[in-house]
PDB file as gemmi writes it, atoms N, CA and C in Angstrom:
CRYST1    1.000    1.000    1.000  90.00  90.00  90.00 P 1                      
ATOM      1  N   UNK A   1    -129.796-141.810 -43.808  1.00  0.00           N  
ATOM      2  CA  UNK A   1    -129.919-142.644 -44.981  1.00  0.00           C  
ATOM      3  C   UNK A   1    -129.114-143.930 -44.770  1.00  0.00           C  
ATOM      4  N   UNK A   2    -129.763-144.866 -44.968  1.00  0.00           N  
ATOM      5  CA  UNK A   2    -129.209-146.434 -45.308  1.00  0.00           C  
ATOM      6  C   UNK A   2    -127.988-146.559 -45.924  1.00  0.00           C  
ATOM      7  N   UNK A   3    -126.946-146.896 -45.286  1.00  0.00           N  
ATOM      8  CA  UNK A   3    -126.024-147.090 -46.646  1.00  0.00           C  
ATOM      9  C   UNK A   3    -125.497-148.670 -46.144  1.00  0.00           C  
ATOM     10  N   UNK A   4    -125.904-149.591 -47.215  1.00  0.00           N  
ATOM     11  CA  UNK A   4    -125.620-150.434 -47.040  1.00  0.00           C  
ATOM     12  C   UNK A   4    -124.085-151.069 -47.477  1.00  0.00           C  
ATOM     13  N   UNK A   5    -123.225-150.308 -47.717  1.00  0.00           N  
ATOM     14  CA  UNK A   5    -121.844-150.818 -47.867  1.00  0.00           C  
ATOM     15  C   UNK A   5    -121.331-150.536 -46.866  1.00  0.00           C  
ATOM     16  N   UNK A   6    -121.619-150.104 -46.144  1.00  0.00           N  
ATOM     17  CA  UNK A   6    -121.255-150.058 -44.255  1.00  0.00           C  
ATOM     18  C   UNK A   6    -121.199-151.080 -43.398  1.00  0.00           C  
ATOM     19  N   UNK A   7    -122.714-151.898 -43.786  1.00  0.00           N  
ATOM     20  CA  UNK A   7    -122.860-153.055 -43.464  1.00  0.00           C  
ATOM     21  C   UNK A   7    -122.125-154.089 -43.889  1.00  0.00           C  
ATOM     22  N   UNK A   8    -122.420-154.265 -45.236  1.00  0.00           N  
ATOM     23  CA  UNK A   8    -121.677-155.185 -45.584  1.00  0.00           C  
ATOM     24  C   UNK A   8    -120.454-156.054 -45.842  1.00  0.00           C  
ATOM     25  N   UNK A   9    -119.731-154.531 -45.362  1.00  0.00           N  
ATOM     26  CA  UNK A   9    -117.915-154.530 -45.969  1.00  0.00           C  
ATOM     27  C   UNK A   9    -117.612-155.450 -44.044  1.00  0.00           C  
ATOM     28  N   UNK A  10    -118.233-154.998 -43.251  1.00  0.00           N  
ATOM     29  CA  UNK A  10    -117.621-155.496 -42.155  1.00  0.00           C  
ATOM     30  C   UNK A  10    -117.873-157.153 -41.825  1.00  0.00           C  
ATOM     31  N   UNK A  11    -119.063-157.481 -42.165  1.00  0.00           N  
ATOM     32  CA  UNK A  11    -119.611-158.888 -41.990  1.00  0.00           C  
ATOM     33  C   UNK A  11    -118.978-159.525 -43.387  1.00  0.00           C  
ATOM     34  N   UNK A  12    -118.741-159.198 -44.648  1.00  0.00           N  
ATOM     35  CA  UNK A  12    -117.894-160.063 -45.330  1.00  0.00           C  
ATOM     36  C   UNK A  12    -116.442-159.895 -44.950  1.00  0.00           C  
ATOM     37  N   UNK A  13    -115.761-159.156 -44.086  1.00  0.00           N  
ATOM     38  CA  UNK A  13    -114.521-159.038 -43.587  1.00  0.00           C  
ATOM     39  C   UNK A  13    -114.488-160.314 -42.365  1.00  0.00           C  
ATOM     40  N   UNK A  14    -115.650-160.257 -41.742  1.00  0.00           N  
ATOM     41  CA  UNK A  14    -115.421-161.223 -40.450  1.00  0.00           C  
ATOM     42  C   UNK A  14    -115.883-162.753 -41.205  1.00  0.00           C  
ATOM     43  N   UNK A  15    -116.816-162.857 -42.054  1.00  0.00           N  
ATOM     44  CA  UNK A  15    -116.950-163.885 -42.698  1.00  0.00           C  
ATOM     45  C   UNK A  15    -115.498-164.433 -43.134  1.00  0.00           C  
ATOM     46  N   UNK A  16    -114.907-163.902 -43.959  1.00  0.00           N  
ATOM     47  CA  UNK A  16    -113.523-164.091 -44.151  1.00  0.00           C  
ATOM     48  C   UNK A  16    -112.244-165.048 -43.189  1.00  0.00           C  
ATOM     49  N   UNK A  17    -112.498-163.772 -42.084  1.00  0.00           N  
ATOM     50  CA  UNK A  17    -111.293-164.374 -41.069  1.00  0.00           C  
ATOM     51  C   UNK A  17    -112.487-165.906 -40.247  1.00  0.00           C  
ATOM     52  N   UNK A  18    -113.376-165.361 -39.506  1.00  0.00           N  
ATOM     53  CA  UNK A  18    -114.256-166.642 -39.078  1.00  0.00           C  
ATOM     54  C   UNK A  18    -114.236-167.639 -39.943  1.00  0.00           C  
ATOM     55  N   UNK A  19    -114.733-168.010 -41.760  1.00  0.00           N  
ATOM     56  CA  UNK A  19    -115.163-169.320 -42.272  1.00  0.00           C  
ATOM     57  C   UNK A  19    -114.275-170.262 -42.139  1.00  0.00           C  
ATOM     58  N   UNK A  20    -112.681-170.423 -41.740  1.00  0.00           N  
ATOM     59  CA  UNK A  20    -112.224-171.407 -41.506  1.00  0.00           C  
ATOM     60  C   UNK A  20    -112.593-172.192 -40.263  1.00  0.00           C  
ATOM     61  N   UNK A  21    -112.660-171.337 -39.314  1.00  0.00           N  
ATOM     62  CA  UNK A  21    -113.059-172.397 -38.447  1.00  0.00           C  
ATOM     63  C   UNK A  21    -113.956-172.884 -37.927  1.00  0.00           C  
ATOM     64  N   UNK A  22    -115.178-172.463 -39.006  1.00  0.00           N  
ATOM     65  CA  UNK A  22    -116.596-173.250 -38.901  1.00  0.00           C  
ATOM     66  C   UNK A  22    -117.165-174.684 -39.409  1.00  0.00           C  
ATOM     67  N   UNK A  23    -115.289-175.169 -41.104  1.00  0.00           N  
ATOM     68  CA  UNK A  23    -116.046-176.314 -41.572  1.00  0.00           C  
ATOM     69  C   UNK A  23    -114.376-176.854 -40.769  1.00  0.00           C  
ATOM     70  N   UNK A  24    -113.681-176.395 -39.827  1.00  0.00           N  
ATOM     71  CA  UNK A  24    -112.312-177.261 -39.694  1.00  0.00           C  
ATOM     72  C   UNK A  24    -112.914-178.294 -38.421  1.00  0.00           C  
ATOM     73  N   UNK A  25    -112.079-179.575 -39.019  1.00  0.00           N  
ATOM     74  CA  UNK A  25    -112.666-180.685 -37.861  1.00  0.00           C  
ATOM     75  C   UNK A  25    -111.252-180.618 -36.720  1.00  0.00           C  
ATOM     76  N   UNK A  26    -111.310-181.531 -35.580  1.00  0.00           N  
ATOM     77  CA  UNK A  26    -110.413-181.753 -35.073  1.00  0.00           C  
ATOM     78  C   UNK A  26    -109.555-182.851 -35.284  1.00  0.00           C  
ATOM     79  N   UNK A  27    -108.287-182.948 -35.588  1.00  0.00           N  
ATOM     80  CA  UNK A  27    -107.692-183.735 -36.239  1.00  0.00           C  
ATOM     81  C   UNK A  27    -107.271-184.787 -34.962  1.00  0.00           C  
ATOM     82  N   UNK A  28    -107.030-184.676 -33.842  1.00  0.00           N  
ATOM     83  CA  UNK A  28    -106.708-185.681 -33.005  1.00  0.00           C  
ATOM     84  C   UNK A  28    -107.992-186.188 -32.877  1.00  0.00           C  
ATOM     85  N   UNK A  29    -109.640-185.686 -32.010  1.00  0.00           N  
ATOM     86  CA  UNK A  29    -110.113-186.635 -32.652  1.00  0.00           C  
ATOM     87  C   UNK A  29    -110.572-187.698 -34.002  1.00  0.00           C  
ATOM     88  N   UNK A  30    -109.986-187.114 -34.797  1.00  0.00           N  
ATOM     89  CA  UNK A  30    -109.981-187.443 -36.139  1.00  0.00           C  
ATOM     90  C   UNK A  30    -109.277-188.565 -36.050  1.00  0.00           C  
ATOM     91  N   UNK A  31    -107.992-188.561 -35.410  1.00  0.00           N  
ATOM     92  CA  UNK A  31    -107.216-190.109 -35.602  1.00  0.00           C  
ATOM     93  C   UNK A  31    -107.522-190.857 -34.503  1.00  0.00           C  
ATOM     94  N   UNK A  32    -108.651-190.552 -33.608  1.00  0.00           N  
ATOM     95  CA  UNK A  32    -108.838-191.872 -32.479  1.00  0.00           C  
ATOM     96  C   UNK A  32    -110.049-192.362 -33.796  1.00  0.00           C  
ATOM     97  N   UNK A  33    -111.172-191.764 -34.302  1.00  0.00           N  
ATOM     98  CA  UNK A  33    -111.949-192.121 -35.251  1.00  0.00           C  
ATOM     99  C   UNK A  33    -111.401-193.119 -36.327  1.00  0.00           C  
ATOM    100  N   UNK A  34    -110.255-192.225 -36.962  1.00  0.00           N  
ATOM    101  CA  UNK A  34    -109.870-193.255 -38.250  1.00  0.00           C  
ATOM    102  C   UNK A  34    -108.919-194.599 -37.363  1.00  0.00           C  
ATOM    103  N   UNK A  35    -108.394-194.243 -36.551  1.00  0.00           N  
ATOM    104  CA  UNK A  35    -107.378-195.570 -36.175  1.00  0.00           C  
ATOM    105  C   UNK A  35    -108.677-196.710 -35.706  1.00  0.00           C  
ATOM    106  N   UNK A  36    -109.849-196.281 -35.103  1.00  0.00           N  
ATOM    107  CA  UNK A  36    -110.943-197.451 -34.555  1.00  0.00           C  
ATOM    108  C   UNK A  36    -111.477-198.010 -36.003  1.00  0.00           C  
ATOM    109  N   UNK A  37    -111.372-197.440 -37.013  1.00  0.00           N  
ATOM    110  CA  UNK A  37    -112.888-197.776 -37.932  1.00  0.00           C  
ATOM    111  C   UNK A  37    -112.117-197.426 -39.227  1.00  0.00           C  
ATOM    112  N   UNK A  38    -111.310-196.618 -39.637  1.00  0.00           N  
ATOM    113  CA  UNK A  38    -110.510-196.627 -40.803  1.00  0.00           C  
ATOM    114  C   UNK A  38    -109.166-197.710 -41.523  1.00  0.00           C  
ATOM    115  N   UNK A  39    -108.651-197.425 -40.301  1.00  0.00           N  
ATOM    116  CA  UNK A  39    -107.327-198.121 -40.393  1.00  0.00           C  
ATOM    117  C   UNK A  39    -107.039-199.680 -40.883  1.00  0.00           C  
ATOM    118  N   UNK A  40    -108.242-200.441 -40.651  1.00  0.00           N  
ATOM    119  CA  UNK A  40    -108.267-201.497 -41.434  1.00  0.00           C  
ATOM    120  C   UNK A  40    -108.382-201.807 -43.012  1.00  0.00           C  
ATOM    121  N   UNK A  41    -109.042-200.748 -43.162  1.00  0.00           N  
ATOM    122  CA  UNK A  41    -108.421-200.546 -44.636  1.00  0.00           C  
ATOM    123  C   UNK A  41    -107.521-200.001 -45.162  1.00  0.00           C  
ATOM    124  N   UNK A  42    -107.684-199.026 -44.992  1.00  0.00           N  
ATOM    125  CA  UNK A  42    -106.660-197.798 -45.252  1.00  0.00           C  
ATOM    126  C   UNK A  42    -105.114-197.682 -44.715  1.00  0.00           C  
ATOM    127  N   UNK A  43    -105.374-198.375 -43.619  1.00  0.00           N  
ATOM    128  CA  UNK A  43    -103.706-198.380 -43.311  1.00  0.00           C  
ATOM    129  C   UNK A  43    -103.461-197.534 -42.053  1.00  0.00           C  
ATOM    130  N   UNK A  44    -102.690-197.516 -41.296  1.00  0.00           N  
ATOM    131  CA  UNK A  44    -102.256-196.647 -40.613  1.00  0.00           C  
ATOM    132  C   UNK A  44    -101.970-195.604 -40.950  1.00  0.00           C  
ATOM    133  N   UNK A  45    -100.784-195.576 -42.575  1.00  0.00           N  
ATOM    134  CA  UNK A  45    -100.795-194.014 -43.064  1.00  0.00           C  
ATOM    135  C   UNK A  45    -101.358-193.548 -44.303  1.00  0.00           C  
ATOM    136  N   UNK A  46    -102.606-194.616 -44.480  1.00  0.00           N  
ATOM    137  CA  UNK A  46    -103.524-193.945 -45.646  1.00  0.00           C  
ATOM    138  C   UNK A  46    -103.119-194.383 -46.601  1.00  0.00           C  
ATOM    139  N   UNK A  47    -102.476-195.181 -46.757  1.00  0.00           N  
ATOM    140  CA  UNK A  47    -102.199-196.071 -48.357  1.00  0.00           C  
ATOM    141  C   UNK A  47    -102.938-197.318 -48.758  1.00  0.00           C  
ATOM    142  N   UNK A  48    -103.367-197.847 -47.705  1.00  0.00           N  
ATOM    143  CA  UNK A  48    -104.495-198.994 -48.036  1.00  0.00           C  
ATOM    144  C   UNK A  48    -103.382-200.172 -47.502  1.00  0.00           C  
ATOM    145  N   UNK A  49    -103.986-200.946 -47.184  1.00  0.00           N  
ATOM    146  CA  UNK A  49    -103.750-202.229 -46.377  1.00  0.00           C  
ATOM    147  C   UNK A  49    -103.057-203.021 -47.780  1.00  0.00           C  
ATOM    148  N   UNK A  50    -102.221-203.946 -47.784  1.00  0.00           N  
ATOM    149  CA  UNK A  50    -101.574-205.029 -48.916  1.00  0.00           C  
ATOM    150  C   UNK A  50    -103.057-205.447 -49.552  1.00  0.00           C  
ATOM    151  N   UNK A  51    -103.697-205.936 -48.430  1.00  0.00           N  
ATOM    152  CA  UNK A  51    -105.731-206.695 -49.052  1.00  0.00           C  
ATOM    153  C   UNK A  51    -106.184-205.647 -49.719  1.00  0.00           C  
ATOM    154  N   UNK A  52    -106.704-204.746 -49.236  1.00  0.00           N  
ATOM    155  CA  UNK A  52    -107.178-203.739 -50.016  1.00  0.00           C  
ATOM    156  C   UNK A  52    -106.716-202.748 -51.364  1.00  0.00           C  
ATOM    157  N   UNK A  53    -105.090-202.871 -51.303  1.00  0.00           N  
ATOM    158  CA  UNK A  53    -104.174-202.146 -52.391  1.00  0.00           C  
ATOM    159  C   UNK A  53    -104.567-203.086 -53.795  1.00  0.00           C  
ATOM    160  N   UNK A  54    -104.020-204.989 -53.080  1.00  0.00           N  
ATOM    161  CA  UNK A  54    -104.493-206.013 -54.197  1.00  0.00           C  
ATOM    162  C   UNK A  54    -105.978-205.472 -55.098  1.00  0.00           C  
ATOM    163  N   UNK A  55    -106.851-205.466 -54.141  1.00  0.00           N  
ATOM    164  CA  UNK A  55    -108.344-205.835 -53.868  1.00  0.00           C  
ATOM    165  C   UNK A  55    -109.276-204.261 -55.065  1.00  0.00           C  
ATOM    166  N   UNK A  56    -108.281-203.605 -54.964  1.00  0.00           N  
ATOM    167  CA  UNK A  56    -108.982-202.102 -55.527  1.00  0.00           C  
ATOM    168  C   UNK A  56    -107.998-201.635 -56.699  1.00  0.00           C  
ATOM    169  N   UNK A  57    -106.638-202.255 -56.171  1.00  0.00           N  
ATOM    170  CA  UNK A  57    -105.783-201.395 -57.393  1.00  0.00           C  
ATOM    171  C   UNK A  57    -105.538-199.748 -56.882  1.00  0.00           C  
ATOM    172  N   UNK A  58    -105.080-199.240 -58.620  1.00  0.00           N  
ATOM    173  CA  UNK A  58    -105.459-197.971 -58.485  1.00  0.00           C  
ATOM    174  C   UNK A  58    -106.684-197.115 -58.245  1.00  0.00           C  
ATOM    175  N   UNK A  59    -107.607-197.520 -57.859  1.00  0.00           N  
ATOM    176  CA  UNK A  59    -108.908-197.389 -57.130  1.00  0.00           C  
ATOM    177  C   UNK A  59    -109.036-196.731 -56.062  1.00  0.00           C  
ATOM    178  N   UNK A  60    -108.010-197.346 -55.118  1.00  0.00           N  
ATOM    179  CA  UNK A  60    -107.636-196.951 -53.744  1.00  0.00           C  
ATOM    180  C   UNK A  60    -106.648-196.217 -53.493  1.00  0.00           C  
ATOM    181  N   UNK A  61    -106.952-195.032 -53.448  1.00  0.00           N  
ATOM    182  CA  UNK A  61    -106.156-193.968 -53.802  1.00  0.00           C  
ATOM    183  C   UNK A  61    -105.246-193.314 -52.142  1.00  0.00           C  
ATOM    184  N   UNK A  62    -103.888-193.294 -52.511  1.00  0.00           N  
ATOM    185  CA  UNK A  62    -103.219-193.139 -51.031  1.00  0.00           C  
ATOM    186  C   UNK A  62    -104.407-191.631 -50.279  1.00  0.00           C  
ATOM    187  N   UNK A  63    -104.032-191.574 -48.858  1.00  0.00           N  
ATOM    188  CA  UNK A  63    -105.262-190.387 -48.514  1.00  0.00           C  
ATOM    189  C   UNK A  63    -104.464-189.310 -48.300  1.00  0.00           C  
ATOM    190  N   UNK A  64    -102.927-189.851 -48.544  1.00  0.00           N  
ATOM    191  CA  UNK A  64    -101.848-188.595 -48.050  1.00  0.00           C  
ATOM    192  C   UNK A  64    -101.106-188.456 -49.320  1.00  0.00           C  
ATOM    193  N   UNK A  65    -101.214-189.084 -50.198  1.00  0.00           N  
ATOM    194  CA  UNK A  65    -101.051-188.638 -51.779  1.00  0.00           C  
ATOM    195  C   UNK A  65    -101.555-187.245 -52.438  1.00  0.00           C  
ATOM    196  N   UNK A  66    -101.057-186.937 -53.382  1.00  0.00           N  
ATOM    197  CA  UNK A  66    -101.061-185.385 -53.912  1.00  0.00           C  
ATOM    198  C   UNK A  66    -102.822-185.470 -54.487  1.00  0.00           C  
ATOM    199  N   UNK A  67    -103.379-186.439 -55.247  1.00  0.00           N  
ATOM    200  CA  UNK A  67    -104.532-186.453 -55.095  1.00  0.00           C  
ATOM    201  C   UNK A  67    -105.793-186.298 -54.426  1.00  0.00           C  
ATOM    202  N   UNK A  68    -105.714-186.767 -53.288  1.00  0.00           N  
ATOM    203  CA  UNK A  68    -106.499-186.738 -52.464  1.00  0.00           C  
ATOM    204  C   UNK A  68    -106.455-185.432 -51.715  1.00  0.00           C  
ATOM    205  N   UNK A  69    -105.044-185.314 -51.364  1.00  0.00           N  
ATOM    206  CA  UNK A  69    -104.492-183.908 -50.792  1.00  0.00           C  
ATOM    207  C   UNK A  69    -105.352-182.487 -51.736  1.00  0.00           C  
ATOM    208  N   UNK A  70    -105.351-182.845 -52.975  1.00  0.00           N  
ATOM    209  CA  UNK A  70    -105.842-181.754 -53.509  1.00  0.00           C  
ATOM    210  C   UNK A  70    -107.304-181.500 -53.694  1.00  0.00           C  
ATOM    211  N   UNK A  71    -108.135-182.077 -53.076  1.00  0.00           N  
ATOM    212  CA  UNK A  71    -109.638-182.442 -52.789  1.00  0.00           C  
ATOM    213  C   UNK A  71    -110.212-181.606 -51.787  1.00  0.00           C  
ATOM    214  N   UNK A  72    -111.030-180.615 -52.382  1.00  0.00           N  
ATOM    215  CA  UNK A  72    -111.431-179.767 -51.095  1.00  0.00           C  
ATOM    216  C   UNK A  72    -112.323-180.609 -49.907  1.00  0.00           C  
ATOM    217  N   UNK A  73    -112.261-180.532 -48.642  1.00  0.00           N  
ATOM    218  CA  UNK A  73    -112.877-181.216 -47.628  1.00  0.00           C  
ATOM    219  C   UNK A  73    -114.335-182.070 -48.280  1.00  0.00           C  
ATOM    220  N   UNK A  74    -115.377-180.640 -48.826  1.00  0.00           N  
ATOM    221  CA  UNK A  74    -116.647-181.068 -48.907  1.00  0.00           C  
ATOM    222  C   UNK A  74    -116.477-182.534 -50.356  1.00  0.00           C  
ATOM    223  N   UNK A  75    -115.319-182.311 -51.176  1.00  0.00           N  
ATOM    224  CA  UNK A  75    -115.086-183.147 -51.998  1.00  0.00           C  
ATOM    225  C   UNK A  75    -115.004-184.477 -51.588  1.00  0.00           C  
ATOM    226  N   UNK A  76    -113.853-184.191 -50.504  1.00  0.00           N  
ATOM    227  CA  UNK A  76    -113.567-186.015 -49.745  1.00  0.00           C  
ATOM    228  C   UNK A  76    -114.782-186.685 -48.860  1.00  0.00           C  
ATOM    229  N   UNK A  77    -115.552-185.796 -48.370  1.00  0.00           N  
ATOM    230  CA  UNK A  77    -116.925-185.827 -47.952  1.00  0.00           C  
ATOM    231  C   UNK A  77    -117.840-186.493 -48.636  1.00  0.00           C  
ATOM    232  N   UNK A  78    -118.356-186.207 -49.535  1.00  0.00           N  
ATOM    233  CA  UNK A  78    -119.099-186.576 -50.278  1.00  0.00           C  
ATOM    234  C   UNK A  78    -118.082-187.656 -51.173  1.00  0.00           C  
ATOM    235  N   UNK A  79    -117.524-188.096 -51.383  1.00  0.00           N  
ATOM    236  CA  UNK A  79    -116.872-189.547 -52.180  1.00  0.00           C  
ATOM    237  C   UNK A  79    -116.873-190.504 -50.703  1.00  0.00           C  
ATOM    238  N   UNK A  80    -116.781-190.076 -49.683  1.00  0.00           N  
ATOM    239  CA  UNK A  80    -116.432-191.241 -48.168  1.00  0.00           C  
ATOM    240  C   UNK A  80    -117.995-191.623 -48.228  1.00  0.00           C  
ATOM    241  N   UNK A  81    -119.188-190.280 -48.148  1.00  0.00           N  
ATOM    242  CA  UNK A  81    -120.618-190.498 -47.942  1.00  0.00           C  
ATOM    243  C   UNK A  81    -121.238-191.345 -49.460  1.00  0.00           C  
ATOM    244  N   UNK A  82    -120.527-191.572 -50.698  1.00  0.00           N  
ATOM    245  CA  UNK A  82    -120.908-192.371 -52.009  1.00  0.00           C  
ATOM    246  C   UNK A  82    -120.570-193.514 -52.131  1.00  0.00           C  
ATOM    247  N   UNK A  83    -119.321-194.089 -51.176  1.00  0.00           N  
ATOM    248  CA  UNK A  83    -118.709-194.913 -51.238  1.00  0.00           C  
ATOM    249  C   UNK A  83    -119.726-196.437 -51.050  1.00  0.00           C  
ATOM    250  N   UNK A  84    -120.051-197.178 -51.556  1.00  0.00           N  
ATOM    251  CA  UNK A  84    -120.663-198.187 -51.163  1.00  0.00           C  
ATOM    252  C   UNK A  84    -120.015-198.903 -49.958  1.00  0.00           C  
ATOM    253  N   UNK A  85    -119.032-198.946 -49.818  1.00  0.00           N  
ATOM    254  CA  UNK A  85    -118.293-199.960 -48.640  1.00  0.00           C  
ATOM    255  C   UNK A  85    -118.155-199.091 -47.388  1.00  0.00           C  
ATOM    256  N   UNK A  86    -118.711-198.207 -47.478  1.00  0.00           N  
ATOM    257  CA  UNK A  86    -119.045-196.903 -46.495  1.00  0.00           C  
ATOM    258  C   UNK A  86    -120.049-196.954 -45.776  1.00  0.00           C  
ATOM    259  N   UNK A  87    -121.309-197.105 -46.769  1.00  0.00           N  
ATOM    260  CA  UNK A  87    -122.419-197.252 -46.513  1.00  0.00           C  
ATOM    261  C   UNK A  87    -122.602-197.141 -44.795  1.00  0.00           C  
ATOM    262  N   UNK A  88    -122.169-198.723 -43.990  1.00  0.00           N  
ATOM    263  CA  UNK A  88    -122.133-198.752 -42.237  1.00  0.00           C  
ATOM    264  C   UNK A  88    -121.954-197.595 -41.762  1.00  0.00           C  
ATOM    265  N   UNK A  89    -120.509-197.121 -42.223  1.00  0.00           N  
ATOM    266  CA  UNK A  89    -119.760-196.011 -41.261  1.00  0.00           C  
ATOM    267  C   UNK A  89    -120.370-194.972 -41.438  1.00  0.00           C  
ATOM    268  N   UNK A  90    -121.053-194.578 -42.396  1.00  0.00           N  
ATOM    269  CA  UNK A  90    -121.746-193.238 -42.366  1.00  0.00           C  
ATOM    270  C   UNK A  90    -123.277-193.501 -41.626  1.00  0.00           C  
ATOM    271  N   UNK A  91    -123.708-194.659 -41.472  1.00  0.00           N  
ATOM    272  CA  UNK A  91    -125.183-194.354 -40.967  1.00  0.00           C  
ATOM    273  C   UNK A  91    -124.460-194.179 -39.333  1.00  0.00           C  
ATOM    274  N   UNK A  92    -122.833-194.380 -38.647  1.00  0.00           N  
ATOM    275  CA  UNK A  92    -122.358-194.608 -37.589  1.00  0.00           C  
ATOM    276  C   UNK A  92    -121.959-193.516 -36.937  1.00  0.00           C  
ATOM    277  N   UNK A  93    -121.740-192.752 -37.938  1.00  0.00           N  
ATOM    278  CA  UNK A  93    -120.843-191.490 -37.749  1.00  0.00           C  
ATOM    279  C   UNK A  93    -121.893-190.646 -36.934  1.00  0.00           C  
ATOM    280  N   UNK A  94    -121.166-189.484 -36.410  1.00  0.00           N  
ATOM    281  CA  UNK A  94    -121.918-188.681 -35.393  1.00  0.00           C  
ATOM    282  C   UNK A  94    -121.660-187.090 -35.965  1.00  0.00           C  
ATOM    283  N   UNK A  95    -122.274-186.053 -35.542  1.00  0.00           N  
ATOM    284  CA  UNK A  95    -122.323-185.045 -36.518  1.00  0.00           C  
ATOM    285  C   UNK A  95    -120.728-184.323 -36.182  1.00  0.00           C  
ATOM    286  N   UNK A  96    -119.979-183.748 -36.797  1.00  0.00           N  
ATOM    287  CA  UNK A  96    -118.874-183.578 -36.694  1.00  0.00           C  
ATOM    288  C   UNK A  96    -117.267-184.541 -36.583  1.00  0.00           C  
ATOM    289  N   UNK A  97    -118.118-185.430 -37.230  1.00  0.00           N  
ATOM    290  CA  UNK A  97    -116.728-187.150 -36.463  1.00  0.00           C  
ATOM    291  C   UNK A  97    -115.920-186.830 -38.053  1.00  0.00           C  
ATOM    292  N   UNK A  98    -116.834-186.340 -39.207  1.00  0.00           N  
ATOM    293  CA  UNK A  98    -116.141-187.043 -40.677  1.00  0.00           C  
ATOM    294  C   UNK A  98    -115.508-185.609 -40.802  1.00  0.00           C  
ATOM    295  N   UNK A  99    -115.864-184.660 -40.261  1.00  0.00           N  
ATOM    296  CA  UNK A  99    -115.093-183.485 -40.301  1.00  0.00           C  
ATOM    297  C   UNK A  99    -113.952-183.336 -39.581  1.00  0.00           C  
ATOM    298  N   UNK A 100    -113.991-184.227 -38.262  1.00  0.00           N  
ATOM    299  CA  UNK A 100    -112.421-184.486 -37.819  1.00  0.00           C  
ATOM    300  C   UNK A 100    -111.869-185.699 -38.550  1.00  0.00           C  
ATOM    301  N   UNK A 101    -112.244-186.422 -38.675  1.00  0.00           N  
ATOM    302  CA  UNK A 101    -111.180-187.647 -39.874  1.00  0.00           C  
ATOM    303  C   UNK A 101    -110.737-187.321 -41.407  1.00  0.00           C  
ATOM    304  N   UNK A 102    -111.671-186.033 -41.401  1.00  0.00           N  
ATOM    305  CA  UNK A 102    -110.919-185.008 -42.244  1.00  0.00           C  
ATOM    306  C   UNK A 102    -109.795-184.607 -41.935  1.00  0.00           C  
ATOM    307  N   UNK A 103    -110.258-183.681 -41.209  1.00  0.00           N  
ATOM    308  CA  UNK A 103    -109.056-183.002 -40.715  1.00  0.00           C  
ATOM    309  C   UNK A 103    -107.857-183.677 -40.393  1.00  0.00           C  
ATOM    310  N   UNK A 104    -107.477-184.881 -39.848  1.00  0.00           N  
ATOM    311  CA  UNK A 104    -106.615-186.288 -39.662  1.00  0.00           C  
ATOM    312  C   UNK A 104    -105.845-186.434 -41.086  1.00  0.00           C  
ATOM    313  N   UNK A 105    -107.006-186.911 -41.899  1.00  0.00           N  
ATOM    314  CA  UNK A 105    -106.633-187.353 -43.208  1.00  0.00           C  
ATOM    315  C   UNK A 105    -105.762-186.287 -43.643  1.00  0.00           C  
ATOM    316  N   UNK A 106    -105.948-184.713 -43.481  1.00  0.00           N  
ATOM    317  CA  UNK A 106    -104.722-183.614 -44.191  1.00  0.00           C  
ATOM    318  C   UNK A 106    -103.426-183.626 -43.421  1.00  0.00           C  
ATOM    319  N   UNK A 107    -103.509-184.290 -41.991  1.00  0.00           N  
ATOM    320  CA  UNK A 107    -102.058-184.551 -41.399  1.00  0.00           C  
ATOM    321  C   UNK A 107    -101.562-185.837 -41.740  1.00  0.00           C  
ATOM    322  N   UNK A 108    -101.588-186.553 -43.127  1.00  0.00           N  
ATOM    323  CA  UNK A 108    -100.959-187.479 -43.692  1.00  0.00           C  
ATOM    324  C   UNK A 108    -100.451-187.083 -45.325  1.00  0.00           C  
ATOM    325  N   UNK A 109    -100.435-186.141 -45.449  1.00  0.00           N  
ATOM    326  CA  UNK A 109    -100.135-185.130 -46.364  1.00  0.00           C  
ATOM    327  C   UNK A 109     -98.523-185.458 -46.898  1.00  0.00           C  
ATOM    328  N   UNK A 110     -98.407-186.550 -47.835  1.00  0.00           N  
ATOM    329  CA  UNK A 110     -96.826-186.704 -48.119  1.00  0.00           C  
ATOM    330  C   UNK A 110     -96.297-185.610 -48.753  1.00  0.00           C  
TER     331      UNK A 110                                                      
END                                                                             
């Protein structure tokens, strides 16, 4: 006889320990990415450039601030992919690049 809680208890156990490291990006390439193509705005440590701080205000939200920090990945994802001034960098990006400049962006974590 079938018993399907046999099955299931083991593949949601490995689901478990495995799902982190299916959406985690790499964070060093993450900062050759953001230092080429981010950093002019944003800053070296994610606070936004003096132009851009003027230019947006509180708008431009630090990326290592408690805000942003508290943004699940697919969250900061989708606001980088809405962003109008984005627009370029996302038709640029390559599949896995915004998942490591993710991952980057959580090692600026004040």
């Amino acid at each position: 006889m079938f018993k399907p809680h046999r099955v299931l208890i083991p593949v949601v156990f490995a689901g478990m320990i495995l799902a982190p490291a299916f959406g985690a990006g790499d964070a060093a390439k993450g900062k050759e990415l953001y230092m080429k193509r981010c950093k002019t705005c944003h800053g070296e440590d994610g606070a936004g450039t003096p132009a851009m701080q003027k230019k947006y205000g509180e708008k431009l939200l630090p990326l290592g601030g408690k805000e942003v920090q508290a943004m699940k990945d697919a969250e900061i994802a989708k606001k980088f992919s809405e962003a109008a001034n984005h627009k370029a960098l996302v038709k640029a990006l390559q599949p896995g690049d915004l998942d490591d400049v993710i991952a980057f962006i959580r090692t600026l974590k004040k």
